[in-house]
Structure formats: structure tokens, C-alpha cells
N, CA, C and O atoms as a Tripos MOL2 file, in Angstrom:
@<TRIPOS>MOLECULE
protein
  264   263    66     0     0
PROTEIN
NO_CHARGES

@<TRIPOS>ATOM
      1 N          -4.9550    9.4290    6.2380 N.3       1 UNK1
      2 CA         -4.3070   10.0860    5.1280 C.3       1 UNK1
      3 C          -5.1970    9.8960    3.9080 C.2       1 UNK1
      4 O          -5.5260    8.7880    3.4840 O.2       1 UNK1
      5 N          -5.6260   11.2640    3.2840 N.am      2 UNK2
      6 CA         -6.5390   11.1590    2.3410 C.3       2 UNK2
      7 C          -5.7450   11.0010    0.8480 C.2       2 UNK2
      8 O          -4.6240   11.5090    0.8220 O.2       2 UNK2
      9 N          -6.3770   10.1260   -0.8180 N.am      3 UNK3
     10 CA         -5.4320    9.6720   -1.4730 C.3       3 UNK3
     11 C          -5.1450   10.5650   -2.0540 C.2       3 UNK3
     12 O          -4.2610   10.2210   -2.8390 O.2       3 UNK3
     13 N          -5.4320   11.8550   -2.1820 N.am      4 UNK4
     14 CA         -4.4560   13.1380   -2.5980 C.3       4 UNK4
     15 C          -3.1620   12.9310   -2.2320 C.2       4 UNK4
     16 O          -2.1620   12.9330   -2.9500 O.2       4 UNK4
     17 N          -3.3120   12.6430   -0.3490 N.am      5 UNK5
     18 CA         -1.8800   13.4770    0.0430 C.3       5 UNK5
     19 C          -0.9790   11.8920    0.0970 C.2       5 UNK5
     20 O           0.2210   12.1620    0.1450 O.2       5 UNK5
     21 N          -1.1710   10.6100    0.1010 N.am      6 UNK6
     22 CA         -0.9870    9.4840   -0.2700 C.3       6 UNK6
     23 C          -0.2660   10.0840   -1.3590 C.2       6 UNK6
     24 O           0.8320   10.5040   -0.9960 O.2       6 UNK6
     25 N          -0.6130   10.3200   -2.9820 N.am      7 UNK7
     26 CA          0.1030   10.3260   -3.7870 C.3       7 UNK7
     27 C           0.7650   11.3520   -3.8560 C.2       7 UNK7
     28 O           1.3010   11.1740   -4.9490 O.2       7 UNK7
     29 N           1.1890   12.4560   -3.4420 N.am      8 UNK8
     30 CA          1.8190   13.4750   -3.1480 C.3       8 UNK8
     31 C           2.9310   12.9720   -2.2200 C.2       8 UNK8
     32 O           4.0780   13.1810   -2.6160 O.2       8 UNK8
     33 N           2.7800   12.3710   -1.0990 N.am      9 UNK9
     34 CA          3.8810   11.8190   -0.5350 C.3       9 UNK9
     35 C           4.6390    9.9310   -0.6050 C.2       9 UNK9
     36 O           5.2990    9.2750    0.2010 O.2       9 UNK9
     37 N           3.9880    9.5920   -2.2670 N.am     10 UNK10
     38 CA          4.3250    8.4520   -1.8080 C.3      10 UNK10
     39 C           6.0020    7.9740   -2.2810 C.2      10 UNK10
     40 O           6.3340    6.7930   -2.3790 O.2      10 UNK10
     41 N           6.6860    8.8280   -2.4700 N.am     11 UNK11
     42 CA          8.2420    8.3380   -2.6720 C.3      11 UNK11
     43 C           8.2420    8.4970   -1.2280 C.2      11 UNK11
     44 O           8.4880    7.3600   -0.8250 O.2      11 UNK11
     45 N           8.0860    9.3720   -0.0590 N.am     12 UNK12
     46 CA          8.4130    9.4220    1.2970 C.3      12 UNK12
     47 C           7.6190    7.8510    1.7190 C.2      12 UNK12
     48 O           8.4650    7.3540    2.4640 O.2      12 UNK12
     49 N           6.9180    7.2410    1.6630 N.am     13 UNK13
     50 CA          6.1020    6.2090    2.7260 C.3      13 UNK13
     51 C           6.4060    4.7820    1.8890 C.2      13 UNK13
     52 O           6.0200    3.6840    2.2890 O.2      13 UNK13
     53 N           7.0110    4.9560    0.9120 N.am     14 UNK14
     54 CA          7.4440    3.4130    0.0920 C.3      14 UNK14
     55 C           8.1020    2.9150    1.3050 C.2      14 UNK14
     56 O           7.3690    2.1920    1.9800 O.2      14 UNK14
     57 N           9.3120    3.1060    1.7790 N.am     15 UNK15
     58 CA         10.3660    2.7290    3.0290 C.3      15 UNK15
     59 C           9.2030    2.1700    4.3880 C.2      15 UNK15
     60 O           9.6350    1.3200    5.1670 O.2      15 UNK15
     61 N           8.1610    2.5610    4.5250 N.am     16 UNK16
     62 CA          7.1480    2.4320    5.2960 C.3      16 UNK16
     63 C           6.4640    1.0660    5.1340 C.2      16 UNK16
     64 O           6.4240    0.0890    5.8820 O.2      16 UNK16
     65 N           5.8430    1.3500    3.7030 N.am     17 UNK17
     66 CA          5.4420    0.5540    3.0640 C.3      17 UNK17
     67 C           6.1370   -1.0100    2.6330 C.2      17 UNK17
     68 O           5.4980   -2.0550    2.5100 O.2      17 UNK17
     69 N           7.6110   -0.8310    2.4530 N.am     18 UNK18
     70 CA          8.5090   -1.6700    2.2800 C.3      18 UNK18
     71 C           8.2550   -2.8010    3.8550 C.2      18 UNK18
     72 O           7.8570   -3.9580    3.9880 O.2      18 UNK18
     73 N           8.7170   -1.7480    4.8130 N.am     19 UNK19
     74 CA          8.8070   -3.2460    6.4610 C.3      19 UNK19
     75 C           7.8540   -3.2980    6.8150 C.2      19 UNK19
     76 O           7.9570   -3.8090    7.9290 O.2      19 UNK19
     77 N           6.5840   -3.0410    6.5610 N.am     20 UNK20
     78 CA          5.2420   -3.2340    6.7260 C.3      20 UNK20
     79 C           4.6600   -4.8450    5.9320 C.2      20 UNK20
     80 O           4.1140   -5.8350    6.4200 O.2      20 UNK20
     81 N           5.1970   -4.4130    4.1630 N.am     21 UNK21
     82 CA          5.0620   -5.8270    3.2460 C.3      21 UNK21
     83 C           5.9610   -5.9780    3.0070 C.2      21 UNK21
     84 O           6.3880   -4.9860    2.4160 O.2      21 UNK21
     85 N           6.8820   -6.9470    3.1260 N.am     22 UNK22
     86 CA          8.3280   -7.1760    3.0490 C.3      22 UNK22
     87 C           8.3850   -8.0260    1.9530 C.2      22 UNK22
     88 O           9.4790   -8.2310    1.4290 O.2      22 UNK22
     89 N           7.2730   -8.6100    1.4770 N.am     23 UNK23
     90 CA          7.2480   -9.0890   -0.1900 C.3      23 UNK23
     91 C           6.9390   -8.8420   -1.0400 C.2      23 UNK23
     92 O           6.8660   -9.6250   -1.9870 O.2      23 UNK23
     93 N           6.4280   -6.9180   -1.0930 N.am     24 UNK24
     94 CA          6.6910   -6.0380   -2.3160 C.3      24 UNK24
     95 C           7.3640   -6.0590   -2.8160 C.2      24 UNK24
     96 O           8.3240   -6.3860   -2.1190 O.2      24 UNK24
     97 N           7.7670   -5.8400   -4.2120 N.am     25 UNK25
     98 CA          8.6720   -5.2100   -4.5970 C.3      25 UNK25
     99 C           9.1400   -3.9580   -5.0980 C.2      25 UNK25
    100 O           8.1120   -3.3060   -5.2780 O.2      25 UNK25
    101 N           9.7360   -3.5360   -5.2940 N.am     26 UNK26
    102 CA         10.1480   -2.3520   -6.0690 C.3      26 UNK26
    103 C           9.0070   -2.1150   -7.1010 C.2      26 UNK26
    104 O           8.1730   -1.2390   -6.8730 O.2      26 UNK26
    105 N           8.9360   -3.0160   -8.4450 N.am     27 UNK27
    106 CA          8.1680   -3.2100   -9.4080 C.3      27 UNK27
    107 C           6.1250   -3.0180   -9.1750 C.2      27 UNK27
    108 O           5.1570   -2.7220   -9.8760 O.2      27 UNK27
    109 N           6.4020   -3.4030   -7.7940 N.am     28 UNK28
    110 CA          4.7470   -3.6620   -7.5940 C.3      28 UNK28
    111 C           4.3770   -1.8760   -6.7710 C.2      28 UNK28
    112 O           3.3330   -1.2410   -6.9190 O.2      28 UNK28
    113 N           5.4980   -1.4850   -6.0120 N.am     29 UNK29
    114 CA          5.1780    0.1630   -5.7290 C.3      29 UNK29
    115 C           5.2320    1.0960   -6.7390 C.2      29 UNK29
    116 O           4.4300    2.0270   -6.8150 O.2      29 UNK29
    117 N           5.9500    0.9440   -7.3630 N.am     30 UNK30
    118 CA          6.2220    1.3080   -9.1740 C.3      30 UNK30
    119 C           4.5670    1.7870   -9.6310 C.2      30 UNK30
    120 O           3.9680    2.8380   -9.8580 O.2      30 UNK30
    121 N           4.2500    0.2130   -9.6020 N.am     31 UNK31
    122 CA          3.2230   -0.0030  -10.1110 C.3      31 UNK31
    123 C           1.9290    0.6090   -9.9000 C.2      31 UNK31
    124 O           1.0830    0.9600  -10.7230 O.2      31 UNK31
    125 N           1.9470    0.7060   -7.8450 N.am     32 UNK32
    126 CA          1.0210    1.1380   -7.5620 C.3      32 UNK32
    127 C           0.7360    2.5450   -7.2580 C.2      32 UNK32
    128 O          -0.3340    2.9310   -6.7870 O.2      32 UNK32
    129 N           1.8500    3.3830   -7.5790 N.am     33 UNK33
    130 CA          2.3580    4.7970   -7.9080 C.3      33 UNK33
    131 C           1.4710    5.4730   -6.6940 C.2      33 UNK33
    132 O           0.9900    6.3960   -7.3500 O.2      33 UNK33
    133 N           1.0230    5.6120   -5.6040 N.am     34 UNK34
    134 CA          0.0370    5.9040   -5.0650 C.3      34 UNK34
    135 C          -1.5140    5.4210   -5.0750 C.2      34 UNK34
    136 O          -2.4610    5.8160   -4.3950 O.2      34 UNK34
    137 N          -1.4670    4.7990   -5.7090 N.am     35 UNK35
    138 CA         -3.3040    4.4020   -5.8040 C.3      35 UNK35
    139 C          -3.4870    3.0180   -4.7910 C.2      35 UNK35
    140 O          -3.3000    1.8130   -4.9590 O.2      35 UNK35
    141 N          -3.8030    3.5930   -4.0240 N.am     36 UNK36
    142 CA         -4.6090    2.4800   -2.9890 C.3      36 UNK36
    143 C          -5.5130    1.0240   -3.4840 C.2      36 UNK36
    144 O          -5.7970   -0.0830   -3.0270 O.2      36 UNK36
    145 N          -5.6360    1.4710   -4.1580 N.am     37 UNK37
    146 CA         -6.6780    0.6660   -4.9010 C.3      37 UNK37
    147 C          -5.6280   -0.7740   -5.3720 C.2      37 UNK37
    148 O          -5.7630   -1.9560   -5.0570 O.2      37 UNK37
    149 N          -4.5280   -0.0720   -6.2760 N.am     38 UNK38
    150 CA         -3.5170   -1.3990   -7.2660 C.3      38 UNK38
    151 C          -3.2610   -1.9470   -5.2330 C.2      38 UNK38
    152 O          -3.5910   -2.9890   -4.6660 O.2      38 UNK38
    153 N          -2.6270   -0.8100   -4.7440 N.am     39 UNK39
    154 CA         -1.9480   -1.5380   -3.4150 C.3      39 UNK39
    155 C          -2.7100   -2.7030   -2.9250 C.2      39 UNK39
    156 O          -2.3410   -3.8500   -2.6720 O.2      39 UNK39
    157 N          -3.7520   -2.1860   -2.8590 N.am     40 UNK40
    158 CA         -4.4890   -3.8760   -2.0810 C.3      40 UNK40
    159 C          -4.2340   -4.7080   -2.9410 C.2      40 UNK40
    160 O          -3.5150   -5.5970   -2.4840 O.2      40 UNK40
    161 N          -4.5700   -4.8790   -4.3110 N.am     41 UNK41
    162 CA         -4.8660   -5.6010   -5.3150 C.3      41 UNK41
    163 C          -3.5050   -6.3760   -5.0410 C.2      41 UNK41
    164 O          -3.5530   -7.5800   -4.7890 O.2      41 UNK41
    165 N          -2.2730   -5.6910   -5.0870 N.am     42 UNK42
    166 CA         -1.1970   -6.2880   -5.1760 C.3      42 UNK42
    167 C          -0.7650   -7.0510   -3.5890 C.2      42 UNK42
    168 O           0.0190   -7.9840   -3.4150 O.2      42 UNK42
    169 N          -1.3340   -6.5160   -2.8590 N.am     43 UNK43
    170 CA         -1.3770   -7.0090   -0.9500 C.3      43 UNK43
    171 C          -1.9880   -8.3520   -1.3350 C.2      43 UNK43
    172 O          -1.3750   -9.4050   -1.5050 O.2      43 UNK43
    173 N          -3.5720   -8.0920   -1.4660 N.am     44 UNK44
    174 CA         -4.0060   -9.3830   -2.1180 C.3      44 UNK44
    175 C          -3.3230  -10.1830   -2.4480 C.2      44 UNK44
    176 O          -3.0090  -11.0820   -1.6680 O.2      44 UNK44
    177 N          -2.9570  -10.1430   -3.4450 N.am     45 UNK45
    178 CA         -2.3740  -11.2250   -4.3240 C.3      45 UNK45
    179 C          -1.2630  -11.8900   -4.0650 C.2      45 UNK45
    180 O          -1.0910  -13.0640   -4.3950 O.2      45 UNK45
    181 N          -0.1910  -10.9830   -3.2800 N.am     46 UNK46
    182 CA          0.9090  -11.2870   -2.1980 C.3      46 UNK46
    183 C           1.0740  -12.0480   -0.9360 C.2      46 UNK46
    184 O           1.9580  -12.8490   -0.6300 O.2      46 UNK46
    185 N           0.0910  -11.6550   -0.2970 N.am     47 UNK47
    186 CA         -0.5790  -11.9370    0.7040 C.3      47 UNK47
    187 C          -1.4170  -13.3240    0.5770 C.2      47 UNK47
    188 O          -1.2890  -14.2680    1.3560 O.2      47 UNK47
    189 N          -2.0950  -13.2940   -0.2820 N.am     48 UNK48
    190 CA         -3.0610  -14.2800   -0.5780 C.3      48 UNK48
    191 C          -4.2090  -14.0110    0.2100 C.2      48 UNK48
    192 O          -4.7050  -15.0200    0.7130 O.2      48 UNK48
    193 N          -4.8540  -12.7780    0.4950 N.am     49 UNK49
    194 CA         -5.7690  -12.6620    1.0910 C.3      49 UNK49
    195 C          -7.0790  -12.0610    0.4130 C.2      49 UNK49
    196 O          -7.0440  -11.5420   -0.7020 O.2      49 UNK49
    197 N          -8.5330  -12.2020    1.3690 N.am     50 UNK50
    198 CA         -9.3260  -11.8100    0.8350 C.3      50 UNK50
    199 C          -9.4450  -10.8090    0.7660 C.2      50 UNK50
    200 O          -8.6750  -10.2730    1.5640 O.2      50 UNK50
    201 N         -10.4860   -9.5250   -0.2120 N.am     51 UNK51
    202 CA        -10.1620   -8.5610   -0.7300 C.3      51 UNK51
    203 C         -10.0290   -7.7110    0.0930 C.2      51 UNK51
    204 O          -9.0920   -6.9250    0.2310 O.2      51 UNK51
    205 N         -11.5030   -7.8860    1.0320 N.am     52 UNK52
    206 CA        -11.6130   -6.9550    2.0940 C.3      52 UNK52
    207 C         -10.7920   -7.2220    3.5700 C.2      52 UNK52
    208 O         -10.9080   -6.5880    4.6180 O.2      52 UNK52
    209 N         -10.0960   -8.1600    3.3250 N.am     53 UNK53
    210 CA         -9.0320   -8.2340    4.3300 C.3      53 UNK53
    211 C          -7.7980   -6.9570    4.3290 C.2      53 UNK53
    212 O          -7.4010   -6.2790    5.2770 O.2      53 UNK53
    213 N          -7.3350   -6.9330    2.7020 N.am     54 UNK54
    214 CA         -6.2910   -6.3370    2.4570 C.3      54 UNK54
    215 C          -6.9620   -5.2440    2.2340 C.2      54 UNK54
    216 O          -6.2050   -4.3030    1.9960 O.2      54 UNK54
    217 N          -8.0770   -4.9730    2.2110 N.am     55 UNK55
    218 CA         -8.4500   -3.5890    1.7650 C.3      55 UNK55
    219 C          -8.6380   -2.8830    3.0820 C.2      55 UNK55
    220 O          -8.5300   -1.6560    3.0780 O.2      55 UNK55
    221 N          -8.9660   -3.6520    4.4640 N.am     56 UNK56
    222 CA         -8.6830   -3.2160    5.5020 C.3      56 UNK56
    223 C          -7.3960   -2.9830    6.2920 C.2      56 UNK56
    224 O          -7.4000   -2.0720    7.1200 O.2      56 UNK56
    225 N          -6.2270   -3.7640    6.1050 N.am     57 UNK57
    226 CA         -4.6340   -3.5620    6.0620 C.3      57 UNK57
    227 C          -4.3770   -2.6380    5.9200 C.2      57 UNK57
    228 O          -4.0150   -1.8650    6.8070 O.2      57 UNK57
    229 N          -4.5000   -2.3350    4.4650 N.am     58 UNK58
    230 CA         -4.4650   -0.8750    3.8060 C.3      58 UNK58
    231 C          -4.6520    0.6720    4.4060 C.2      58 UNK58
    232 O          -3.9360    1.6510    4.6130 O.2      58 UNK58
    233 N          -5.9780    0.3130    4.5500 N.am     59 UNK59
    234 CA         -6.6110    1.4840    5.0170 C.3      59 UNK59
    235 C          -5.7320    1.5840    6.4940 C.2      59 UNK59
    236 O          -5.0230    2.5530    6.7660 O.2      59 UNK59
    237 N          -5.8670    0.7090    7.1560 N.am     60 UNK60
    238 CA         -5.3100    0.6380    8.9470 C.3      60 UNK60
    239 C          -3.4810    1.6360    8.8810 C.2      60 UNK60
    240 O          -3.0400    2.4180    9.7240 O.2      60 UNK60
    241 N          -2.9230    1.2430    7.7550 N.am     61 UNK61
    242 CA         -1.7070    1.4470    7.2450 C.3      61 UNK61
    243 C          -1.4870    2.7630    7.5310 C.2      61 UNK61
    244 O          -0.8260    3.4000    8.3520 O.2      61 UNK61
    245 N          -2.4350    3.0580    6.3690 N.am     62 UNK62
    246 CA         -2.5570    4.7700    6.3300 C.3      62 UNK62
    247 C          -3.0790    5.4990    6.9300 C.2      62 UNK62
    248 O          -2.8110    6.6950    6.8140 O.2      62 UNK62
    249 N          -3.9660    5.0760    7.7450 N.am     63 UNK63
    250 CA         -4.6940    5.4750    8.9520 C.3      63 UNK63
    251 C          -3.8130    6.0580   10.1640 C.2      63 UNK63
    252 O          -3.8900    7.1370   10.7510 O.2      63 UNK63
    253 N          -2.9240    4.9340   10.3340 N.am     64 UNK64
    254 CA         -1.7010    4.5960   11.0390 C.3      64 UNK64
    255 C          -0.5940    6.1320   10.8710 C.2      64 UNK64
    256 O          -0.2860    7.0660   11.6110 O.2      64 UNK64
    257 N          -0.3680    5.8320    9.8860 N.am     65 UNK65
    258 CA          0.7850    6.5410    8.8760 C.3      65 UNK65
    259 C           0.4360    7.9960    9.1930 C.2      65 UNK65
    260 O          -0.7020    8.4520    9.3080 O.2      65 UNK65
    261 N           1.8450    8.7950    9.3430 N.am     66 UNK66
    262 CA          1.9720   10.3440   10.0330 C.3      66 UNK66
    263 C           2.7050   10.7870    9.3640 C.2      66 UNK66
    264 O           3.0760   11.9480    9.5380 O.2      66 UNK66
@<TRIPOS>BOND
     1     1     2 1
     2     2     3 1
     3     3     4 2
     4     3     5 am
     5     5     6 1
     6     6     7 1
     7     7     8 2
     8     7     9 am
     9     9    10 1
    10    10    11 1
    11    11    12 2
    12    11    13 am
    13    13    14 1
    14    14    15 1
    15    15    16 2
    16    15    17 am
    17    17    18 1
    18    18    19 1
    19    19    20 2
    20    19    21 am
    21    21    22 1
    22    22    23 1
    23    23    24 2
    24    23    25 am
    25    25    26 1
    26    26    27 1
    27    27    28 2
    28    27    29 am
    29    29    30 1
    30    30    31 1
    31    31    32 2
    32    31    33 am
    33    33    34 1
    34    34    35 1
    35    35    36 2
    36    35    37 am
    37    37    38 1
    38    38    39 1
    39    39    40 2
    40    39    41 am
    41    41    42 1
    42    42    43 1
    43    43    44 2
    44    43    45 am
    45    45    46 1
    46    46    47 1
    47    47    48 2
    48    47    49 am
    49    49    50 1
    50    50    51 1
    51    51    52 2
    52    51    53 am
    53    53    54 1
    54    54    55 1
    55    55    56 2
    56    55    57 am
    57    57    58 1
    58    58    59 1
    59    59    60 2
    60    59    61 am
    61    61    62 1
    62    62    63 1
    63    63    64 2
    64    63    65 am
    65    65    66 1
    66    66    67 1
    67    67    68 2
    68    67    69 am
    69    69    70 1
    70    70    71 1
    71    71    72 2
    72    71    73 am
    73    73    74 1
    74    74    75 1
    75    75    76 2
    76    75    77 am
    77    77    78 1
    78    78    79 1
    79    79    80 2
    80    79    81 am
    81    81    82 1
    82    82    83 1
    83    83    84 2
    84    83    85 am
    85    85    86 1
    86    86    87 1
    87    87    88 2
    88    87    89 am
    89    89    90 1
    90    90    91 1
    91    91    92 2
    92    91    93 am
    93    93    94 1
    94    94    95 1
    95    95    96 2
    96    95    97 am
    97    97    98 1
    98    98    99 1
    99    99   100 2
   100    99   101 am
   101   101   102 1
   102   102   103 1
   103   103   104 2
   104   103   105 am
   105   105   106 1
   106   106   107 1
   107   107   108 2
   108   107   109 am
   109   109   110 1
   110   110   111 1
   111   111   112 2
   112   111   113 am
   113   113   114 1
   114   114   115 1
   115   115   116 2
   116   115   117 am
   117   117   118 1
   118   118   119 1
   119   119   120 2
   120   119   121 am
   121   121   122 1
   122   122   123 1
   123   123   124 2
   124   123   125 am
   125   125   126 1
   126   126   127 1
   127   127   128 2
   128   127   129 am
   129   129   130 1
   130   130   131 1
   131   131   132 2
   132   131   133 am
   133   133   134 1
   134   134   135 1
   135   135   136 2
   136   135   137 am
   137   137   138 1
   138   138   139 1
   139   139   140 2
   140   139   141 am
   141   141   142 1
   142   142   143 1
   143   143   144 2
   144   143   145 am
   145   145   146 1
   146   146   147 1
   147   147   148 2
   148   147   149 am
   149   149   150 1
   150   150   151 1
   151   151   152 2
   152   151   153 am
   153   153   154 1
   154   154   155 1
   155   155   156 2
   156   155   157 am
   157   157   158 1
   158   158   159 1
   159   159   160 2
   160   159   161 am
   161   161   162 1
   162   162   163 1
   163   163   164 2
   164   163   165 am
   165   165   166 1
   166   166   167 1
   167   167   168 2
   168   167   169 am
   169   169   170 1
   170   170   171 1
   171   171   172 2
   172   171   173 am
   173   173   174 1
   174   174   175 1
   175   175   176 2
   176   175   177 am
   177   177   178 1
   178   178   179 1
   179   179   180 2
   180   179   181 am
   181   181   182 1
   182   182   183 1
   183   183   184 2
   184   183   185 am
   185   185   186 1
   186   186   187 1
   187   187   188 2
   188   187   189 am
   189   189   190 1
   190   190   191 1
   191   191   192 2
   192   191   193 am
   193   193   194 1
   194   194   195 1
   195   195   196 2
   196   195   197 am
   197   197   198 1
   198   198   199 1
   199   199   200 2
   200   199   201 am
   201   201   202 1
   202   202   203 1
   203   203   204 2
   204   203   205 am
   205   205   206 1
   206   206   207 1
   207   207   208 2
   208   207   209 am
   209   209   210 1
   210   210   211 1
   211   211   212 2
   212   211   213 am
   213   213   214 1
   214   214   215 1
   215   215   216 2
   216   215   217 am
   217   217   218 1
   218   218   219 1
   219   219   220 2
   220   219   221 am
   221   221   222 1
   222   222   223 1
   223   223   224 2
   224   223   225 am
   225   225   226 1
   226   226   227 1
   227   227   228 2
   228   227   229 am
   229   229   230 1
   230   230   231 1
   231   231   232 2
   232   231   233 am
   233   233   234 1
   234   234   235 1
   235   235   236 2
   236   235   237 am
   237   237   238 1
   238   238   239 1
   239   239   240 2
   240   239   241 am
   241   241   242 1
   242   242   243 1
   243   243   244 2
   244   243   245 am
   245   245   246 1
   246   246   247 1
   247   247   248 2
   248   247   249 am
   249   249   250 1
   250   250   251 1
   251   251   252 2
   252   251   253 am
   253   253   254 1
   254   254   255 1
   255   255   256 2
   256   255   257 am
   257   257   258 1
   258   258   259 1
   259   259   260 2
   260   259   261 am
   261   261   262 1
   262   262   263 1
   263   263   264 2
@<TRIPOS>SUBSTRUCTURE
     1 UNK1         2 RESIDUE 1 A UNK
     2 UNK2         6 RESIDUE 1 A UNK
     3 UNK3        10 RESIDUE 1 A UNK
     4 UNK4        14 RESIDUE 1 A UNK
     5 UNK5        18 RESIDUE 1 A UNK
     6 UNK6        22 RESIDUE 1 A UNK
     7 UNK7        26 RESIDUE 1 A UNK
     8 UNK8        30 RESIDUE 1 A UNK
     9 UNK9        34 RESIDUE 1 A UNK
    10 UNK10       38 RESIDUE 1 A UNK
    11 UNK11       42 RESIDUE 1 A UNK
    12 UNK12       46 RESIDUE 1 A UNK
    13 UNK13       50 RESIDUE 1 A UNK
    14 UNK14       54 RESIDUE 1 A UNK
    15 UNK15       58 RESIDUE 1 A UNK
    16 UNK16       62 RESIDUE 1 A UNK
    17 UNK17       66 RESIDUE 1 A UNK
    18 UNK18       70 RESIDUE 1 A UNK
    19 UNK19       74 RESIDUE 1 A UNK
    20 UNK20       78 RESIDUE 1 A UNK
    21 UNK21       82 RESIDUE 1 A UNK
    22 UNK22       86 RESIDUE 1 A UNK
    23 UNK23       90 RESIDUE 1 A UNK
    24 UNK24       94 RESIDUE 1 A UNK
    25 UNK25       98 RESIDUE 1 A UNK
    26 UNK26      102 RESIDUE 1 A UNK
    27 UNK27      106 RESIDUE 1 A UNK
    28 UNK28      110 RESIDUE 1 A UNK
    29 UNK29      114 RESIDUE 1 A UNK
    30 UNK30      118 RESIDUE 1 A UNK
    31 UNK31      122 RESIDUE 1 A UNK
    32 UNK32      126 RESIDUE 1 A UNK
    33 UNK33      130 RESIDUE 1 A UNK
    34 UNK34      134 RESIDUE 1 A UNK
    35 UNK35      138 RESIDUE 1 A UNK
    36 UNK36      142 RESIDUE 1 A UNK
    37 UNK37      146 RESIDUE 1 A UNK
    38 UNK38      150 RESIDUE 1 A UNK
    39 UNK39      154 RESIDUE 1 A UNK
    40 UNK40      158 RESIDUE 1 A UNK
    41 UNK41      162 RESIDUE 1 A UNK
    42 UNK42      166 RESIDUE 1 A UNK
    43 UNK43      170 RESIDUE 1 A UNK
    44 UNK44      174 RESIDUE 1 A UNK
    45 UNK45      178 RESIDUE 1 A UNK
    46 UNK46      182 RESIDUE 1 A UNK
    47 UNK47      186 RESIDUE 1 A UNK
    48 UNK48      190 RESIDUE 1 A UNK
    49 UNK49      194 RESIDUE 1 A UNK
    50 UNK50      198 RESIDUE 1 A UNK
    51 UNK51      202 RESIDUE 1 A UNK
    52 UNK52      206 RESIDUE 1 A UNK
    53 UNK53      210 RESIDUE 1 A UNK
    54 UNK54      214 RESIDUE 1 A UNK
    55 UNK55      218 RESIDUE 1 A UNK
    56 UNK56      222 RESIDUE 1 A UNK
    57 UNK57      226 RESIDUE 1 A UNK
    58 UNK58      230 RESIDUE 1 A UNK
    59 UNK59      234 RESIDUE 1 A UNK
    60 UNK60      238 RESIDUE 1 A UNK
    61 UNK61      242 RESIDUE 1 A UNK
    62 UNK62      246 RESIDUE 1 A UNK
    63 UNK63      250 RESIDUE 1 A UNK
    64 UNK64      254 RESIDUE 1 A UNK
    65 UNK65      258 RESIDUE 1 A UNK
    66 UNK66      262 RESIDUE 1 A UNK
């Protein structure tokens, strides 16, 4: 999923996104309004992982994601 259609559909894939990271919050999808980029940042930081860990999560996610 390319980040055009990511932010075009991301009120549909939050719920996705939600049981995937179950220690998002509301505030941090808010936040990351579609941009892949805050998402890791905030995976990261949640997570406690390294960058390119979560930056690979990410990607696998949406990769994933139909």
C-alpha cells in the first residue's frame, strides 16, 4: 500500500492498526494522521525498538494490509 492510498484510507485501517499495536492510542493515530513516518516514530518509542526494526513492522503491516 502506497502512502497516498495509506492516507486516503486511514480512518478505515486505524481498527487494523489498533490489534496489531494494542498500546497506541487514539492520540498517537491522531497524531500520525497517515504518515508512516510519525507511525514508526511512535511504534518506536512504544515498542521500545530500534528504528529500523519498527520501520520494518511498519512497512510488513502495510504490505500485509488489503
Amino acid at each position: 500500500m502506497n502512502s497516498d492510498k495509506i492516507k486516503g484510507q486511514w480512518k478505515q485501517v486505524i481498527g487494523d492498526i489498533k490489534k496489531h499495536w494494542g498500546k497506541l492510542t487514539d492520540d498517537d493515530l491522531i497524531k500520525a494522521e497517515g504518515n508512516t513516518d510519525i507511525l514508526t516514530g511512535i511504534v518506536q518509542e512504544r515498542y521500545g525498538q530500534r528504528k529500523e526494526d519498527a520501520n520494518d513492522e511498519v512497512k510488513a503491516f502495510f504490505k500485509n494490509l488489503k
